[in-house]
C-alpha positions, 0 to 999 in steps of 0.5 A: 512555453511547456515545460518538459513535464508538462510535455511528458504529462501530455503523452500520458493523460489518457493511462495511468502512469507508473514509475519504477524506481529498482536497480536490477534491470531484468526486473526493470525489464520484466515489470515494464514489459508486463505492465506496458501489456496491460495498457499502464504507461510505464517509466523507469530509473536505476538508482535513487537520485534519478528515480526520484527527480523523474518521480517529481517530474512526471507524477506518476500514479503509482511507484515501485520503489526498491527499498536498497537502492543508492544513492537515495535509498528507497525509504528516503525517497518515500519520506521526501515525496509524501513531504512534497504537496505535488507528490504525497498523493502518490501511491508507492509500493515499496520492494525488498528483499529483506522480509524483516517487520522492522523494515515494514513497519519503517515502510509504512511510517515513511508513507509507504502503501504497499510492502513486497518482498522479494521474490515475488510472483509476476502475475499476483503482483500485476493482480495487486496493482491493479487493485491498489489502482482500481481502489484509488481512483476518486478516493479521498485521501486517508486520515492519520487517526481513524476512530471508531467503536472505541478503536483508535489507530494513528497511522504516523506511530504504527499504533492502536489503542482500544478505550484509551489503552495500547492494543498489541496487535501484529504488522497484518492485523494493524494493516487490516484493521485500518484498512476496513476502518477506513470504509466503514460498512463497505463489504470486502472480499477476502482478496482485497483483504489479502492484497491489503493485510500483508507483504507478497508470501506465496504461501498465503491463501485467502483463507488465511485472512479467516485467521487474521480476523480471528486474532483480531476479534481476540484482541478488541474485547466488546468491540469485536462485534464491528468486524462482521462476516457476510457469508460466502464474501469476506468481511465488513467493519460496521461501527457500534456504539462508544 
């Protein structure tokens, strides 16, 4: 006898699926009807309790997660899926309208893979999703601790250490750092690099990672020479000798 999610996963195998989990129906409302046009099966609650049964039910590919919603806020909802073994794979991309770092660094402890704040540009955020989407697909899962050319970032304290001792680096410049650690040698352009650094900000431009990256090289000593250019394209982490 099928159960009732195995019938709804029936419907849905052949895209990938998002939920969105957002008390404010016209963006409710918005989302859905954008990303339904761009070929993803799309569900959708308005409170938290709701939002997270449906979140175990389907198994969605990716959640857009409000960050206020009641009665289960959005950050309890993330821990509780990235505890659960069916649903620590999924993808969540936590939406605020409180652009505050101690709430994205919060965020990205309770397992968060993206952080936007509100508001937001449609068609960037479309863009972005996309991206978190194309870049998961066959993808291993993270590791907690990455390590390499002396560089250590444990994602569980939101921490990085070089040669043993603390590196004080920014929300973005941690981001980024992982990022690029964790696909060592693969060459990013600086969109992916946008898309992956930072919360939604209408005011950045691509080249604002050339100063990420800038930054970054200051704070990492001799092991600033892994993070290479490749002209005319972005950057690439290429790990030397410890």
């Amino acid at each position: 006898m099928f159960s009732v999610c195995v019938w709804i996963r029936s419907l849905i195998v052949s895209t990938e699926t998002i939920l969105i989990i957002e008390d404010e129906q016209a963006l409710v409302d918005i989302l859905k009807y954008n990303l339904t046009r761009e070929g993803y099966t799309v569900f959708a609650a308005t409170d938290g309790a709701n939002g997270l049964a449906l979140a175990k039910q389907i198994i969605p590919d990716l959640i857009i997660l409000d960050v206020m919603i009641a009665p289960i806020d959005g950050f309890e909802i993330c821990r509780e899926l990235r505890t659960s073994p069916e649903t620590e794979h999924v993808l969540i991309m936590m939406l605020t309208a409180r652009g505050d770092e101690l709430d994205e660094i919060v965020g990205f402890k309770m397992g968060a893979d993206q952080y936007v704040v509100k508001p937001f540009k449609l068609q960037p955020l479309i863009q972005r999703i996309k991206a978190i989407l194309r870049r998961s697909v066959g993808q291993v899962p993270e590791r907690d601790v990455v390590e390499s050319s002396g560089i250590v970032i444990d994602r569980n304290t939101f921490t990085a250490t070089m040669h043993g001792e603390p590196i004080v680096l920014t929300v973005t410049e941690l981001r980024l750092l992982w990022f690029i650690m964790n696909s060592p040698n693969r060459v990013f352009s600086r969109l992916e690099l946008l898309e992956a650094g930072r919360g939604e900000d209408a005011c950045s431009t691509e080249r604002t990672i050339d100063v990420h990256i800038k930054s970054l090289r200051s704070k990492l000593g001799e092991s600033h020479t892994a993070i290479q250019t490749v002209r005319g394209i972005g950057y690439r982490f290429v790990p030397i000798d410890d």
